[in-house]
Backbone as JSON, one array per atom type, in Angstrom:
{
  "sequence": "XXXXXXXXXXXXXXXXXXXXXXXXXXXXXXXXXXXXXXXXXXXXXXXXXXXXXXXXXXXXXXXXXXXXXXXXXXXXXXXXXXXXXXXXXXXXXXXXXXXXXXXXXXXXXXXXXXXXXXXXXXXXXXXXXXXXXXXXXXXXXXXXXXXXXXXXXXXXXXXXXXXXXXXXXXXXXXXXXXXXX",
  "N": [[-14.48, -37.73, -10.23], [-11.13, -37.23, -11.54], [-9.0, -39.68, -11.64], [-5.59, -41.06, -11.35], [-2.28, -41.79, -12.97], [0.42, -40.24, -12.71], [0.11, -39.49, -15.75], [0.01, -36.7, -17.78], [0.0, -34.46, -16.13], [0.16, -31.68, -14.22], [2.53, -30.55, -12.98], [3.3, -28.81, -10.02], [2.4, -29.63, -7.7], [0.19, -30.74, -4.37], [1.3, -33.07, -1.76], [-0.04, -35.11, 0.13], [0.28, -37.39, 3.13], [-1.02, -41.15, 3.57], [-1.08, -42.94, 6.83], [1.15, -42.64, 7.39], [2.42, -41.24, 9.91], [1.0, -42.7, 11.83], [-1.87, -45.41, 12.29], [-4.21, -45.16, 10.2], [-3.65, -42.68, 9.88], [-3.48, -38.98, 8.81], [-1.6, -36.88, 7.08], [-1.45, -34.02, 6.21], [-0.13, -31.2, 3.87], [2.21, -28.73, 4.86], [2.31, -26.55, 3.38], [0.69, -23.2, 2.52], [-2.17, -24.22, 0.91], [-3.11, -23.44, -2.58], [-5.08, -22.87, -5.49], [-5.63, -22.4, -8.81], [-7.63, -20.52, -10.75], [-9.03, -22.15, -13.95], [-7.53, -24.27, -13.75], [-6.34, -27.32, -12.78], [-6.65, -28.54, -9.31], [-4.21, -30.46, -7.91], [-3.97, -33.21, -6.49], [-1.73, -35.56, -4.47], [-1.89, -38.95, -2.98], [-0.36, -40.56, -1.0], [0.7, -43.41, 0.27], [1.86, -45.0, 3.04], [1.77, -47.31, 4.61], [-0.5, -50.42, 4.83], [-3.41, -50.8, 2.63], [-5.5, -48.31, 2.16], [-8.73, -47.05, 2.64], [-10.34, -44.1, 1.89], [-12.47, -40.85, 2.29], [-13.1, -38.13, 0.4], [-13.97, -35.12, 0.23], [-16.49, -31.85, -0.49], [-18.08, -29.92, 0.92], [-18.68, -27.04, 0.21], [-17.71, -25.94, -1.85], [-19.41, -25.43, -4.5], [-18.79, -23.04, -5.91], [-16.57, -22.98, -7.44], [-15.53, -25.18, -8.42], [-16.79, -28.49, -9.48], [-16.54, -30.85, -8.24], [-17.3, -32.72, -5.74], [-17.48, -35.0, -3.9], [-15.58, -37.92, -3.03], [-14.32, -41.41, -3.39], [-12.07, -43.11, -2.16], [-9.34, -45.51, -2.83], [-6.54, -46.61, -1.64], [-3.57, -48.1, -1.88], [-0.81, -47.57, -3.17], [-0.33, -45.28, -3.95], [-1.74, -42.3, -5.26], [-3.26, -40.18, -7.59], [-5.79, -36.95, -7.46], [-7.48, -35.11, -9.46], [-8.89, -32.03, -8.97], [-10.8, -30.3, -11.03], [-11.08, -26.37, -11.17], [-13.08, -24.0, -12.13], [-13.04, -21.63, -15.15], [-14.48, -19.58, -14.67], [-14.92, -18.75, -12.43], [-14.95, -16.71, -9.34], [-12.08, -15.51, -7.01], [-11.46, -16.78, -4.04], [-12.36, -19.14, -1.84], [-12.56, -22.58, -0.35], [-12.87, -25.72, 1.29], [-11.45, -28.91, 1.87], [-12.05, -31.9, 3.06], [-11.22, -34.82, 4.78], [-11.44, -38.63, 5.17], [-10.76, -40.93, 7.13], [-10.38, -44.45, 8.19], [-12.73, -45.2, 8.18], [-14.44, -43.3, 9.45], [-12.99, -42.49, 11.79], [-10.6, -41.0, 11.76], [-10.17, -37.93, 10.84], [-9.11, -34.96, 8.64], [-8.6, -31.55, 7.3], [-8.5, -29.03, 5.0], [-7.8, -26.18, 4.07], [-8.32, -24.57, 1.07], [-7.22, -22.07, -0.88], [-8.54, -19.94, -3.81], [-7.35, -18.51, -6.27], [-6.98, -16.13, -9.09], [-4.76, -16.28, -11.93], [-3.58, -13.81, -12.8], [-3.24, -13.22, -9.79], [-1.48, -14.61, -8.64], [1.02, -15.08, -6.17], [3.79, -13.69, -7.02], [7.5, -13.91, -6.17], [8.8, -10.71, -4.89], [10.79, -8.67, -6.16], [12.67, -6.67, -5.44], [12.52, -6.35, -2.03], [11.08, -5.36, 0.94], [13.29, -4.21, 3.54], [13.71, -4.76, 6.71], [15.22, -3.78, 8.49], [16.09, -0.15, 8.64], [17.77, 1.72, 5.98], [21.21, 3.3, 5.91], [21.87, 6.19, 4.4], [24.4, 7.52, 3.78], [24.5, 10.24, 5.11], [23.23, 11.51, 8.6], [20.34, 11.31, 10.05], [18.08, 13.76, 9.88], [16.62, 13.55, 12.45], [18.0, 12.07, 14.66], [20.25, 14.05, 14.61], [18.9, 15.94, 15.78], [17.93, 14.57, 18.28], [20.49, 13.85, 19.29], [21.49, 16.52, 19.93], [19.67, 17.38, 21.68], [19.57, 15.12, 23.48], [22.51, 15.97, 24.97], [22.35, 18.75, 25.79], [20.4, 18.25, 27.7], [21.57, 16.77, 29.32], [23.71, 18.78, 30.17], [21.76, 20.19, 31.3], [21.21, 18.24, 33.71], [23.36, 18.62, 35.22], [23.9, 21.5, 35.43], [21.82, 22.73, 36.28], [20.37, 24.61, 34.83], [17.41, 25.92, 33.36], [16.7, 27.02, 31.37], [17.76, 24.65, 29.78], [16.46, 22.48, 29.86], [14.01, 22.96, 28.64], [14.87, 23.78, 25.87], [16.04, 21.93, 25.17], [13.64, 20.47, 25.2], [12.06, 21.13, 23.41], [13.67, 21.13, 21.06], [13.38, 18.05, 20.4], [10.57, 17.96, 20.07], [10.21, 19.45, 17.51], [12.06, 17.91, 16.35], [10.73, 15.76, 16.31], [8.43, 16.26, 14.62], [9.48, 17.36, 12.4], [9.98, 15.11, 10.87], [7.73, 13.73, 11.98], [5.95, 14.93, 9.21], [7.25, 15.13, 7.27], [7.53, 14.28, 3.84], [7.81, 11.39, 2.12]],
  "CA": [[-13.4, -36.92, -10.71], [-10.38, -38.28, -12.51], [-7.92, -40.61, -10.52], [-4.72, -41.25, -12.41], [-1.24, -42.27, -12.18], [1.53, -39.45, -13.31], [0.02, -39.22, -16.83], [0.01, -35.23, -18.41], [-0.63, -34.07, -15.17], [1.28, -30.47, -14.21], [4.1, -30.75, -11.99], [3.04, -28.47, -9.31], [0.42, -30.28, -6.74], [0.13, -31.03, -3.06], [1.48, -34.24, -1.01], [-0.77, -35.95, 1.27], [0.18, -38.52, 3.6], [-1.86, -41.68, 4.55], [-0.97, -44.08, 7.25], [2.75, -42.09, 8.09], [2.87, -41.48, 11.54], [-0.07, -43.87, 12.74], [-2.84, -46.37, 11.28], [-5.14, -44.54, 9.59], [-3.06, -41.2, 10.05], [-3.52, -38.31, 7.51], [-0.65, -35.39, 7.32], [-1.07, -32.71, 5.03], [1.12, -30.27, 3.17], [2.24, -27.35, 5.91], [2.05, -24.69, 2.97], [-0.75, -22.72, 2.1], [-2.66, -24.25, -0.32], [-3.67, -22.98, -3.57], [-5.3, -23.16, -6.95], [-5.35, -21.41, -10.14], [-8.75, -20.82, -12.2], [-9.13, -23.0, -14.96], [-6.44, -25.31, -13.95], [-6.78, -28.34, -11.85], [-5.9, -28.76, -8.17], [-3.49, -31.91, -8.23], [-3.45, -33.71, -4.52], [-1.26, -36.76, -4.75], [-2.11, -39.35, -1.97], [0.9, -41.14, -0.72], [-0.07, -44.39, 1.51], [3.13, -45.48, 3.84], [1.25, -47.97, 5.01], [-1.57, -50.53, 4.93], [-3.79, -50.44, 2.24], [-6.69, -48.0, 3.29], [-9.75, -46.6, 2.27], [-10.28, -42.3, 2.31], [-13.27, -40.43, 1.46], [-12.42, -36.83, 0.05], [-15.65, -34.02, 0.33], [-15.81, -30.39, -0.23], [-19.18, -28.84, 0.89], [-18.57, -25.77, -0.05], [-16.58, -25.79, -3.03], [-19.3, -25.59, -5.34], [-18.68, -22.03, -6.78], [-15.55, -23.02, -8.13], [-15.67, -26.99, -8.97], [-18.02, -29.58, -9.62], [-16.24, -31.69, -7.54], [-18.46, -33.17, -4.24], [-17.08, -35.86, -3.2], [-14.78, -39.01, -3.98], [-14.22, -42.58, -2.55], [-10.7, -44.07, -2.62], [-9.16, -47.05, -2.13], [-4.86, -46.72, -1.78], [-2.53, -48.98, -2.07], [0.73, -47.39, -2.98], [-0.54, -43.8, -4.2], [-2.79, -42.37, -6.59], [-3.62, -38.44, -7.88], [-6.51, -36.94, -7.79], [-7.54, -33.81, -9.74], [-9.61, -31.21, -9.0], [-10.71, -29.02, -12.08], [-11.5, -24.79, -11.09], [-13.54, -23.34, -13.42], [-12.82, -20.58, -15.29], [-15.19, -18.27, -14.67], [-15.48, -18.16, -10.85], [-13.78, -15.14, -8.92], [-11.08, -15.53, -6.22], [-12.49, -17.41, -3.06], [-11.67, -20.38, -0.39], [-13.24, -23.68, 0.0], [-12.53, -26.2, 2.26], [-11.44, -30.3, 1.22], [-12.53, -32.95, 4.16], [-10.74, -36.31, 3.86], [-11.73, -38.95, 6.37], [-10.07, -42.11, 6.37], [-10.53, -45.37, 8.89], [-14.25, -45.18, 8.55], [-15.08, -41.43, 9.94], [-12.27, -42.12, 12.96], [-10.07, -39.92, 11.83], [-10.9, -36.34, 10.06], [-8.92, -33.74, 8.2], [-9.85, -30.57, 6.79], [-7.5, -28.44, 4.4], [-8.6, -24.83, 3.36], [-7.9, -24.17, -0.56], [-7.27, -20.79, -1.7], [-8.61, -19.63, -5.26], [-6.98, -17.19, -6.73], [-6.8, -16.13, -10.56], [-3.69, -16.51, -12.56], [-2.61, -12.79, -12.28], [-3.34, -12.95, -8.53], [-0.71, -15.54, -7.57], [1.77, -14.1, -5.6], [5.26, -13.95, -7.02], [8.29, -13.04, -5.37], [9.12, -9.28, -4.91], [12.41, -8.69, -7.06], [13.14, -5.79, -3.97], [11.33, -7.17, -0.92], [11.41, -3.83, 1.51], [14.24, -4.31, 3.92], [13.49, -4.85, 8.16], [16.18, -2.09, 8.8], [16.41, 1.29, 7.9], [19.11, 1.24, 5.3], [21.79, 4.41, 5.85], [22.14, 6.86, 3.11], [25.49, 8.46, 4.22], [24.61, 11.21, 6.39], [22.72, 11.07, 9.36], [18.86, 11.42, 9.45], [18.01, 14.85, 10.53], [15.1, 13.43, 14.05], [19.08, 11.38, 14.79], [20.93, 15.08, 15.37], [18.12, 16.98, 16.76], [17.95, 13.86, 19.42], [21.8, 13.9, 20.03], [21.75, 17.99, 20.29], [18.58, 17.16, 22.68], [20.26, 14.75, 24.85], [23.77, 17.11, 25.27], [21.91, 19.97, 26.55], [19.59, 17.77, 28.59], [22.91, 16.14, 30.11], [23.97, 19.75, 30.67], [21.01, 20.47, 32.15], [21.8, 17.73, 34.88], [25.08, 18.82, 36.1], [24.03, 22.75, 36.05], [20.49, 23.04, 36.49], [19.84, 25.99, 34.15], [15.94, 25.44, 33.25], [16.48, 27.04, 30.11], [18.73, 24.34, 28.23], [15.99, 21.77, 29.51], [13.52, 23.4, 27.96], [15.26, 23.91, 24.73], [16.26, 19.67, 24.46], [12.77, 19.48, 24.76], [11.4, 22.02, 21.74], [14.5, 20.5, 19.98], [12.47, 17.42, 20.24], [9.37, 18.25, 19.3], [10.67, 19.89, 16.27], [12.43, 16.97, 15.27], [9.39, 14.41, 15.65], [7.33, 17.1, 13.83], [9.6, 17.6, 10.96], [9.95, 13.8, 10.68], [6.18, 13.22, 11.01], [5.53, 16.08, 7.97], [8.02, 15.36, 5.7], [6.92, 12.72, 2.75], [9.43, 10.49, 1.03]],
  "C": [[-12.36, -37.82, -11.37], [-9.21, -39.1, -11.25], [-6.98, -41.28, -11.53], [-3.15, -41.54, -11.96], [-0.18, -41.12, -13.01], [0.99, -39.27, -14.9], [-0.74, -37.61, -17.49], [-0.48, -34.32, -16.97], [0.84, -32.43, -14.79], [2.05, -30.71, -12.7], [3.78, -30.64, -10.42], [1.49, -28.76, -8.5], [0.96, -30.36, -5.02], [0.24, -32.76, -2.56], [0.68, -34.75, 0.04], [-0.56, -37.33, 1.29], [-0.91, -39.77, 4.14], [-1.13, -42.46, 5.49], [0.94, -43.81, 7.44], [3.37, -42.01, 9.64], [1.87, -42.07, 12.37], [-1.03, -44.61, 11.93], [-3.4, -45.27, 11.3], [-5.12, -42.87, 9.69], [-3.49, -40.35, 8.38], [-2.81, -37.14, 7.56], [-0.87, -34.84, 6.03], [-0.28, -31.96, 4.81], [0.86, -29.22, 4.55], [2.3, -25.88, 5.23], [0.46, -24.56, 2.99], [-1.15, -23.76, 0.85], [-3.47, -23.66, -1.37], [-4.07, -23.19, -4.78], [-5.9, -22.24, -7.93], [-6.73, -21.85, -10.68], [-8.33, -21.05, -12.97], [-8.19, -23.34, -15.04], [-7.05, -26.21, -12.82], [-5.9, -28.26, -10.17], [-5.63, -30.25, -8.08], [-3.13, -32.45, -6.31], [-3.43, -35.11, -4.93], [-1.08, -37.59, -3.24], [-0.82, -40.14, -1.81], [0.85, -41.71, 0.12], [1.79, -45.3, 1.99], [2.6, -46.71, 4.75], [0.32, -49.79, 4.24], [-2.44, -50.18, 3.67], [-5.3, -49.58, 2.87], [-7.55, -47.16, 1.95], [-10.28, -44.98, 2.4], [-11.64, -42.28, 1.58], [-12.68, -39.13, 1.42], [-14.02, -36.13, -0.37], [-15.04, -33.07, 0.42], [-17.27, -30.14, -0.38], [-19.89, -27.88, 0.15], [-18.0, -25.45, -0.98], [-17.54, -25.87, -4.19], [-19.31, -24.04, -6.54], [-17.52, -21.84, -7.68], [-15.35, -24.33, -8.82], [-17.02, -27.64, -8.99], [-17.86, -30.49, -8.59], [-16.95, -31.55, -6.23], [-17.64, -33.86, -3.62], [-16.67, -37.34, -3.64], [-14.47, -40.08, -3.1], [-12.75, -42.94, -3.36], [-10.16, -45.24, -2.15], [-7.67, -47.35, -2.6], [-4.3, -47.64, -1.59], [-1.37, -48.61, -1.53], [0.56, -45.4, -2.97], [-1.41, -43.31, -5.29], [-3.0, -40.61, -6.4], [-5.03, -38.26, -7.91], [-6.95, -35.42, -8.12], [-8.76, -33.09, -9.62], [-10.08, -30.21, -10.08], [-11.25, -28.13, -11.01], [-11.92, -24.72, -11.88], [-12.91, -22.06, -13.77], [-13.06, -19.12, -14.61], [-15.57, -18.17, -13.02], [-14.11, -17.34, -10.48], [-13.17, -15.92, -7.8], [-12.13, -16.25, -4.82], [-11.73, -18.7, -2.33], [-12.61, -21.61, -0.62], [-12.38, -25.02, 0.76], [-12.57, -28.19, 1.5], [-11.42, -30.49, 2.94], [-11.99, -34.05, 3.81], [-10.85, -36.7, 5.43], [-11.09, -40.66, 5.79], [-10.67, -43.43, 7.82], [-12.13, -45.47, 9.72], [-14.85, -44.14, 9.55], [-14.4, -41.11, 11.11], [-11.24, -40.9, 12.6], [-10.13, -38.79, 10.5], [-9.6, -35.62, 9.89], [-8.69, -32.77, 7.5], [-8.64, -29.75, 5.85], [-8.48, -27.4, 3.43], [-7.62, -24.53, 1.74], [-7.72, -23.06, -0.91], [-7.53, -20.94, -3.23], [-8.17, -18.5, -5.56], [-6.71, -17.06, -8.65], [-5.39, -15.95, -10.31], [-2.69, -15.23, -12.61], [-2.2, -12.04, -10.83], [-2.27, -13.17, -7.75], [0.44, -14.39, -7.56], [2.97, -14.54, -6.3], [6.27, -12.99, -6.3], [8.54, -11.59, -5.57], [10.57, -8.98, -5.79], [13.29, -7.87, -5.78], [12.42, -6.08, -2.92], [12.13, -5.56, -0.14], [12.0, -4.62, 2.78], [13.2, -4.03, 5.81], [13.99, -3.43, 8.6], [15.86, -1.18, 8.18], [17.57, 1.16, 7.1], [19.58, 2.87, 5.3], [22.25, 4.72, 4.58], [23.36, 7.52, 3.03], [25.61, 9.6, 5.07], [23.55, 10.73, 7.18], [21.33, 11.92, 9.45], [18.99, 12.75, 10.4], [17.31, 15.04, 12.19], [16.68, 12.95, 14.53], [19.91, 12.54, 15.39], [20.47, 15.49, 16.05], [18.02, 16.26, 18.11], [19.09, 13.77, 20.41], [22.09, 15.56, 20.51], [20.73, 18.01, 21.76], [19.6, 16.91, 23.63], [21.69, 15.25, 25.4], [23.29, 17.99, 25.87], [21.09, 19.42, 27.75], [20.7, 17.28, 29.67], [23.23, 17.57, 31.07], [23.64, 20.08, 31.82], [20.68, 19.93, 33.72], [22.34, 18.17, 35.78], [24.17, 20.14, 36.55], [22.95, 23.23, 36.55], [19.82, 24.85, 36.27], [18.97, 25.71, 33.65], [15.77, 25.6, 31.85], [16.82, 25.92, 28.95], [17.71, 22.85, 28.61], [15.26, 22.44, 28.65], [13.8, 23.28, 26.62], [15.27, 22.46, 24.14], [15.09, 19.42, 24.09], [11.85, 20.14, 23.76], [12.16, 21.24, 20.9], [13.64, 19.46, 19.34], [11.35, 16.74, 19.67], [9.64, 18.79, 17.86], [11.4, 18.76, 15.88], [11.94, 16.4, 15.19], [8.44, 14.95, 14.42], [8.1, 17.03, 12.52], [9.74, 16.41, 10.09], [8.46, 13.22, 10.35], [5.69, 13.61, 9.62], [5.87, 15.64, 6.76], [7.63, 13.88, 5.37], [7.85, 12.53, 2.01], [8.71, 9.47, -0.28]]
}
């Protein structure tokens, strides 16, 4: 594959550590990762260390790349690009990078997704809360008319006004389940 140093390469790629928080350590990016048909996946190695030696394999990756498998040999840092093909559909494959001679292993799942797939932000993202409209939701009275008569029904123990709290009730889950917004 190609191995290169910052030259025409697109902006947006993935950081991988070697040799950061132990000899022959390997930390990967904590987002998702992803890549765009017919663009390259850009994973820029970044050695804090030690010069060391990585191999980089993908099994399974060949419905979308050519790419198999790559021998490196870091220093300070070095890129290495993945082309996608065009023409393959949406799909996963899995990169393997093993570094201090097969002691330590690990594995980073790829997403493929086409170019009108990727997710962009929502402009209105739908809200946690209920957002109030100015009056009060109609299941909201029928519950407060409920629990007043049910209260009633406490103190005086007239059977009818439970009863009624609890048709109220039902008629207000019902007209709540029914009605479409």
């Amino acid at each position: 594959m190609i191995v290169s140093l910052n030259e025409g390469i697109r902006e947006n790629g993935y950081e991988i550590f070697l040799n950061r928080s132990g000899i022959n350590s390997i930390d990967l990016p904590r987002e998702k990762i992803s890549a765009e048909t017919g663009h390259n996946l850009r994973l820029k190695f970044l050695n804090r260390g030690a010069p060391i030696h990585i191999t980089i394999s993908s099994p399974n990756a060949g419905m979308f790349t050519d790419f198999f498998h790559e021998n490196l040999y870091i220093v300070d840092e070095a890129i290495l690009l993945i082309p996608i093909r065009k023409d393959c559909d949406a799909g996963f494959f899995d990169l393997e990078i093993i570094a201090g001679y097969g002691i330590v292993k690990a594995a980073m799942h790829v997403e493929v997704v086409h170019q009108s797939q990727k997710k962009s932000p929502l402009p209105d993202e739908a809200t946690l809360h209920p957002v109030a409209h100015g009056r009060p939701h109609l299941l909201m009275i029928m519950m407060g008319i409920a629990l007043i008569l049910y209260s009633i029904w406490l103190y005086t123990e007239i059977e009818f006004l439970n009863i009624a709290s609890f048709i109220i009730l039902i008629i207000g889950a019902l007209y709540t389940w029914y009605r479409q917004r």
